[in-house]
C-alpha positions in Angstrom: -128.5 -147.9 -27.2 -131.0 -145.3 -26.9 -128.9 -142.1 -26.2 -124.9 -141.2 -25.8 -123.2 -138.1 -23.8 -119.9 -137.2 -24.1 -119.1 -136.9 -20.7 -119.6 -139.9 -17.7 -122.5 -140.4 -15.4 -121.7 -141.8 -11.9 -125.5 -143.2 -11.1 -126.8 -144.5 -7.4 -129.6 -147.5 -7.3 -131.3 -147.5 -3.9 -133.8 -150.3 -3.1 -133.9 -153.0 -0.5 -135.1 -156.3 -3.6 -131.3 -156.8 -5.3 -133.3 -158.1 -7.8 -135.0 -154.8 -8.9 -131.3 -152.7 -8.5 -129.6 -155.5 -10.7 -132.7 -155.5 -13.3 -132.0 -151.2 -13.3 -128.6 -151.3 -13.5 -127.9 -153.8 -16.4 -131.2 -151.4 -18.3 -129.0 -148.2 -17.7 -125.8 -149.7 -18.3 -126.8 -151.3 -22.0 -128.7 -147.7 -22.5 -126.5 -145.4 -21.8 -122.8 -144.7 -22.7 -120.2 -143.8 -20.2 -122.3 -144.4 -16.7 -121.0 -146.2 -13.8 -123.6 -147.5 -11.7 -123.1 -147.9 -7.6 -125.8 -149.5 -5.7 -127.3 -149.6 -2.1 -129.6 -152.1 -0.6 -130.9 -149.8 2.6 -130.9 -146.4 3.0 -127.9 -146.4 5.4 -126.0 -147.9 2.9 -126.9 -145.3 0.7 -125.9 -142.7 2.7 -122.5 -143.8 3.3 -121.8 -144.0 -0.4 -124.0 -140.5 -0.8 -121.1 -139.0 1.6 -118.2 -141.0 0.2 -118.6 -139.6 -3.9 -120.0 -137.0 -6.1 -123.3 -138.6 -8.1 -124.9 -137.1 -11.3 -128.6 -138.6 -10.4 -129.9 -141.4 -7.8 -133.0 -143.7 -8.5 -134.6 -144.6 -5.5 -136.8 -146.7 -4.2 -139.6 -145.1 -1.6 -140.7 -147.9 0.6 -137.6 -149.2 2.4 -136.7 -150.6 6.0 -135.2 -148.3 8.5 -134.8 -145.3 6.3 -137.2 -144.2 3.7 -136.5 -142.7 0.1 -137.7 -139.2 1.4 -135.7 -139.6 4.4 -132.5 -140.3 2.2 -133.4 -137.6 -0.4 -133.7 -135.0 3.3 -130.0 -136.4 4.6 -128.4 -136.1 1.5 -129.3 -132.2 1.2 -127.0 -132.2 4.0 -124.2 -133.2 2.2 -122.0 -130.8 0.4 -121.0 -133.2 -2.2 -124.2 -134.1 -3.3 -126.1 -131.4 -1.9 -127.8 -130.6 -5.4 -127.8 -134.5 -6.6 -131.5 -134.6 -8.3 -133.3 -137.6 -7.3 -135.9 -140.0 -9.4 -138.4 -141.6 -7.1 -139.0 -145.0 -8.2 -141.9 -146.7 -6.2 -144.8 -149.2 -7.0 -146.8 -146.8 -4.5 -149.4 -145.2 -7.8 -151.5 -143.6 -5.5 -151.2 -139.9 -6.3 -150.7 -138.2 -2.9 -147.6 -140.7 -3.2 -146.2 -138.8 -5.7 -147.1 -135.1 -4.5 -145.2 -136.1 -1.3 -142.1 -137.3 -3.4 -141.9 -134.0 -5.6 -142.7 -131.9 -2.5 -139.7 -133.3 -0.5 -137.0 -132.1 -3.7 -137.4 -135.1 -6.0 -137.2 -134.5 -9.3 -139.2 -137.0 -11.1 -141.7 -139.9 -9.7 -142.5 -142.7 -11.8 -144.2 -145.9 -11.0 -142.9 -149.7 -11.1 -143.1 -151.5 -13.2 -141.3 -148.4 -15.3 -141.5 -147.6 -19.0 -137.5 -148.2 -19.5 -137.2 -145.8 -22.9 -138.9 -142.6 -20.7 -136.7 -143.7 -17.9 -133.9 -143.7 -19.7 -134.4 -140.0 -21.3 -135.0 -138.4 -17.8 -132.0 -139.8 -16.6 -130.1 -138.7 -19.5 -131.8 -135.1 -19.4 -131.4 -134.6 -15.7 -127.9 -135.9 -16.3 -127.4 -133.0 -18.4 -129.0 -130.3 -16.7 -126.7 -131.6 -13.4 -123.8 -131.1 -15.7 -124.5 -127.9 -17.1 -125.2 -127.1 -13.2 -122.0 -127.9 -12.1 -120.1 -125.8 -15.1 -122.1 -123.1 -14.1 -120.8 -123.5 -10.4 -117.5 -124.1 -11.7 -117.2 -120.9 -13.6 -118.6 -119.1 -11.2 -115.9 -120.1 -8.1 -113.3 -119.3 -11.7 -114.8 -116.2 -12.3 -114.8 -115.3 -7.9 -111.0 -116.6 -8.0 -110.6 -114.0 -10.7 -112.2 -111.4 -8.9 -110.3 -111.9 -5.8 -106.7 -111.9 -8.1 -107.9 -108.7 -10.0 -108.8 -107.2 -6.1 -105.2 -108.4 -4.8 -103.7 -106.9 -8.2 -105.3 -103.4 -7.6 -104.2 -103.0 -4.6 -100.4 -104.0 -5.2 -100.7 -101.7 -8.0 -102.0 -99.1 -5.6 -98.8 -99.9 -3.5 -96.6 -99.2 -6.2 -97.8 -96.2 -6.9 -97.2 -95.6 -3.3 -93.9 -96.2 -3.6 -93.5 -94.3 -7.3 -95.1 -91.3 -5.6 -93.8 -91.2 -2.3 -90.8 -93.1 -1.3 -89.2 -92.6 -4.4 -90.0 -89.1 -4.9 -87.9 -88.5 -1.5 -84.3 -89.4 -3.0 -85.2 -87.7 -6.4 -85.7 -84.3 -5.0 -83.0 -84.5 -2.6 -80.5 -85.6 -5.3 -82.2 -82.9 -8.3 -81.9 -80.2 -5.0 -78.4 -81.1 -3.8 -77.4 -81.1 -7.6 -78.9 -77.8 -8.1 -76.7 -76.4 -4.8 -73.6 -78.0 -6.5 -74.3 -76.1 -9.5 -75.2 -72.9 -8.0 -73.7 -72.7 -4.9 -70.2 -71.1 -4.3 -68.0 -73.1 -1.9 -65.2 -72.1 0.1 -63.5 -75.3 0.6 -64.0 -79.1 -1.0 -64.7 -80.4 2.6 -68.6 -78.8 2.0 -68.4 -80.5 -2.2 -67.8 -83.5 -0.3 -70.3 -83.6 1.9 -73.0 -82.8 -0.8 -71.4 -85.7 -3.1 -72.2 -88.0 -0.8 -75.8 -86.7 0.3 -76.2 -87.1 -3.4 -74.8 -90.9 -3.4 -76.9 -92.0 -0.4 -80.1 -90.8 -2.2 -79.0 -92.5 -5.5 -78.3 -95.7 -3.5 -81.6 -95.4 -1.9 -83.7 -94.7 -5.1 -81.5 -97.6 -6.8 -82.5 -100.2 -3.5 -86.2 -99.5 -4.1 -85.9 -100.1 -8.0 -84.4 -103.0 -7.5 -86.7 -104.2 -5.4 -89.3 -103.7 -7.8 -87.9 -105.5 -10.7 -87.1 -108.5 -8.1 -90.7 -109.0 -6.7 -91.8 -108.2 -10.9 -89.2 -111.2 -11.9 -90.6 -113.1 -8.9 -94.2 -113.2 -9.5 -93.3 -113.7 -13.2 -91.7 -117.1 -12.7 -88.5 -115.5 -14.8 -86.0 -115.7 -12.0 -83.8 -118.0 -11.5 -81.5 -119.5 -9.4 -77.5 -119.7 -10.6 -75.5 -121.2 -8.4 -71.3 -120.9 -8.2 -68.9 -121.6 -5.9 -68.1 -119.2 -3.3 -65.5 -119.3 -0.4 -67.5 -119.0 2.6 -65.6 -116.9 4.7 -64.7 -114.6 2.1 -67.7 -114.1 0.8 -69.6 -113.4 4.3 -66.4 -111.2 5.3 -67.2 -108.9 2.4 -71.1 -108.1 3.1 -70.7 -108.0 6.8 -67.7 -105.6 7.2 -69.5 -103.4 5.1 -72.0 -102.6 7.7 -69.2 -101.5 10.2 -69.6 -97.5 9.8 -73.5 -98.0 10.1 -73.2 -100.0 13.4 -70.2 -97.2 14.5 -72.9 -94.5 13.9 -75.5 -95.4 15.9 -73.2 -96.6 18.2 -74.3 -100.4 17.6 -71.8 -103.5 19.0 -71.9 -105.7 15.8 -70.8 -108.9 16.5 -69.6 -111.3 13.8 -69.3 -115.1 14.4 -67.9 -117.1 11.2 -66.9 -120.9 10.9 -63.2 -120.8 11.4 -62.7 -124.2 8.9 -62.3 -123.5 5.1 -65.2 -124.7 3.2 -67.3 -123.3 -0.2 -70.5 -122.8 -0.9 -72.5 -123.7 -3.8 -74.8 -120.8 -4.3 -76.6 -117.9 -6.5 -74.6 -115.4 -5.4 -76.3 -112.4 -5.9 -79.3 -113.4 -4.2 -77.5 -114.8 -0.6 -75.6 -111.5 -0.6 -79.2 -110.1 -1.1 -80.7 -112.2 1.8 -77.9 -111.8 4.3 -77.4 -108.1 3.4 -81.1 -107.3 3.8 -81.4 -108.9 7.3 -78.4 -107.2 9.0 -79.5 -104.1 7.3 -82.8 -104.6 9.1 -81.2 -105.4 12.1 -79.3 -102.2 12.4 -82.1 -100.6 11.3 -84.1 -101.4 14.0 -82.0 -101.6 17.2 -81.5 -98.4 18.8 -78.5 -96.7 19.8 -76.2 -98.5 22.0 -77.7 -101.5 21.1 -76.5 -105.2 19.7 -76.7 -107.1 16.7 -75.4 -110.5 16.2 -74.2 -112.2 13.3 -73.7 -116.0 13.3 -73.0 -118.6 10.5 -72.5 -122.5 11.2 -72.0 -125.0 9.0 -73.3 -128.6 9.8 -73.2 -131.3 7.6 -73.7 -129.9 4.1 -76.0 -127.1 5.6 -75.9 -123.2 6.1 -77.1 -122.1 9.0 -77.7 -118.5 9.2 -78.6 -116.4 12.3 -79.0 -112.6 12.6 -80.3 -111.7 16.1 -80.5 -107.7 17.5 -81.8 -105.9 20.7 -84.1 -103.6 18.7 -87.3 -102.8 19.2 -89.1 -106.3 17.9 -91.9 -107.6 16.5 -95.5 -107.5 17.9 -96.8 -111.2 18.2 -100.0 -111.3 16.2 -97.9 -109.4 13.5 -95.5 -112.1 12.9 -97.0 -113.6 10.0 -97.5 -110.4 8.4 -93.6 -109.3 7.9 -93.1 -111.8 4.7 -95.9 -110.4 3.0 -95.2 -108.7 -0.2 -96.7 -105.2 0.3 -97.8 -106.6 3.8 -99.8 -104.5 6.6 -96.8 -104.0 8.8 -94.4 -101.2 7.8 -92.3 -99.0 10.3 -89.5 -96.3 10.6 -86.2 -97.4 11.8 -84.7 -96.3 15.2 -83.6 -93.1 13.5 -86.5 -93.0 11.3 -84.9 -95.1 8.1 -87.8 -96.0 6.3 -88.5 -99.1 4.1 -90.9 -100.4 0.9 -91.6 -103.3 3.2 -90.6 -105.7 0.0 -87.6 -106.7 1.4 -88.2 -109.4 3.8 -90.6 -111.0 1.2 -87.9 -111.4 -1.5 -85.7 -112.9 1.4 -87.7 -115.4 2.1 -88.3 -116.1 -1.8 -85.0 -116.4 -2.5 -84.4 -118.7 0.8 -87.0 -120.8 -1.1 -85.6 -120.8 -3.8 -82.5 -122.1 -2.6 -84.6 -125.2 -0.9 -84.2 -123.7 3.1 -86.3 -122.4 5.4 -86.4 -119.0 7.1 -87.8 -118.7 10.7 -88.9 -115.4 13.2 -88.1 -115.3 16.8 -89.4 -111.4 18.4 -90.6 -110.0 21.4 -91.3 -106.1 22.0 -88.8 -104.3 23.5 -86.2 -107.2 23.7 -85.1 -107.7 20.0 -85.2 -110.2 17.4 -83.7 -113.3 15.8 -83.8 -114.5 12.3 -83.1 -118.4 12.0 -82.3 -119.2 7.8 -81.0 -122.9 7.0 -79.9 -123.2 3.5 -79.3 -127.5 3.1 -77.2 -128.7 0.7 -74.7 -125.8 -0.1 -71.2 -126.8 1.2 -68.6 -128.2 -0.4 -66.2 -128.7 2.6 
């Protein structure tokens, strides 16, 4: 055995005599560790298999029926898998114009028949290598562009947080330090007006508290830390103490919330937290963007062992081309509320997260001006 590589060789023999492809083969094969040899007896046979796998090098003859060798070297450029294959003309055409022709269509090498089997063996072993080293170098460069792109998607999340750090979380800490400095300095006539500034104060801490926690989820999230820990839950229950919650909202803007629960008993098997998250986080969207007078629906169905979970409102929708932007962590489309409640635009992608998580799906129905309708099936949560 004249040479050994540590890594394989996938070979193609083209030429119309079996003979001279079984004589080439069994040479390679006793030469060269770690080759597999394919062969082709025509040059549309050849092309087939060209299309059909990867190669490190193809021997091929020149003179053959219907297709040529330079016609096969010229269709294979073509090919994205072998695009870059190098070829070794083997011909028993000696004349030198021959071989000019061969090397100026892309060949690599030309050598005559009969060959000289050691300096055969060698090119094929060096342009073996130099194919290999070709495709590490491709290799680390589509690493190194994945990289690129991740450190480009990184910099700008990190420019959205600091969005967020500097702007919508600056908002509730100066109204909470300003309201606390009125507290401390004003001089009230009655506790009706301490009251009133306690819970200015609350609202902004609740605010600054949503948007930190909303942080640390998507943080856990692309971490891989989070995790789901399921308990069992009445149903009704459960839902009655997030929905009824967003009564005063819906009474101040005047809102008909509508609240449809599955009148049988039944428990589900759940992480807690993170369905109060998901259901809280859609009605609170849904209020948030219907106007006054408007209507939000709330509907939960159980069939089989399956959640079904629909939140639908008469707000002011979803643009149509922008529907696949709204899961989107840090996504393009962010907007003020009917009465200009703003948002991180973070929440609807840790919904659909933790929907994941859970093993459901979470669907979007929206037209402008006529509302929209959350569809969420969580399978496999009710023990009835």
């Amino acid at each position: 055995m004249i040479t050994e590589l540590d890594y394989p060789i996938k070979a193609l023999i083209i030429d119309d005599l079996s003979d001279n492809r079984e004589l080439l083969r069994l040479d390679l094969e006793d030469e060269i560790e770690n080759i597999e040899v394919d062969e082709a007896e025509n040059g549309q046979k050849a092309l087939e298999l060209l299309a059909e796998n990867e190669y490190t090098i193809v021997i091929c003859d020149v003179m053959m029926p219907r297709l040529d060798g330079y016609e096969v070297l010229e269709a294979s450029r073509k090919l994205s898998n072998n695009a870059e294959v190098p070829f070794i003309f083997l011909s028993a055409n000696k004349q030198k114009d021959a071989a000019e022709t061969g090397l100026k269509a892309g060949a690599i090498d030309y050598l005559t028949k009969p060959y000289n089997l050691t300096e055969l063996i060698y090119k094929v072993r060096n342009l073996s290598r130099v194919k290999h080293l070709y495709q590490k170098i491709n290799d680390s460069k589509e690493e190194l562009e994945r990289i690129n792109e991740d450190l480009k998607r990184l910099n700008e999340e990190k420019d959205d947080v600091l969005r967020i750090v500097s702007h919508d979380m600056r908002s509730p800490l100066s109204s909470i330090i300003g309201l606390a400095a009125i507290l401390k300095d004003g001089d009230y006539s009655s506790d009706e007006e301490v009251h009133e500034l306690s819970n200015m104060i609350q609202y902004s801490g609740e605010n600054l508290l949503k948007l930190v926690n909303s942080l640390l989820d998507v943080a856990k999230l692309e971490s891989g830390v989070i995790k789901i820990e399921k308990e069992f839950v009445y149903l009704r229950y459960f839902l009655e103490n997030i929905l009824y919650g967003f009564e005063p909202l819906a009474k101040k803007k005047q809102i008909e919330l509508v609240i449809l629960l599955p009148e049988q008993k039944c428990k589900l098997f759940i992480d807690k937290p993170k369905i109060h998250q998901i259901v809280s986080n859609l009605v609170s969207n849904a209020l948030k963007f219907t106007p006054f007078n408007g209507k939000v629906t709330i509907e939960f169905n159980v069939n089989g062992k399956d959640l079904h979970f629909c939140v639908a409102d008469t707000g002011i929708g979803i643009e149509s081309e922008m529907l696949d932007e709204i899961f989107k962590k840090f996504g393009n489309y962010q907007r003020q509320g009917t009465s200009k409640e703003k948002g991180t635009g973070l929440g609807l992608s840790i919904v659909k997260r933790f929907v994941e998580l859970h093993g459901g799906t979470i669907k979007v129905e929206s037209n402008t001006s006529e509302g929209t309708k959350f569809k969420i099936v969580i399978p496999e949560v009710v023990n009835q």
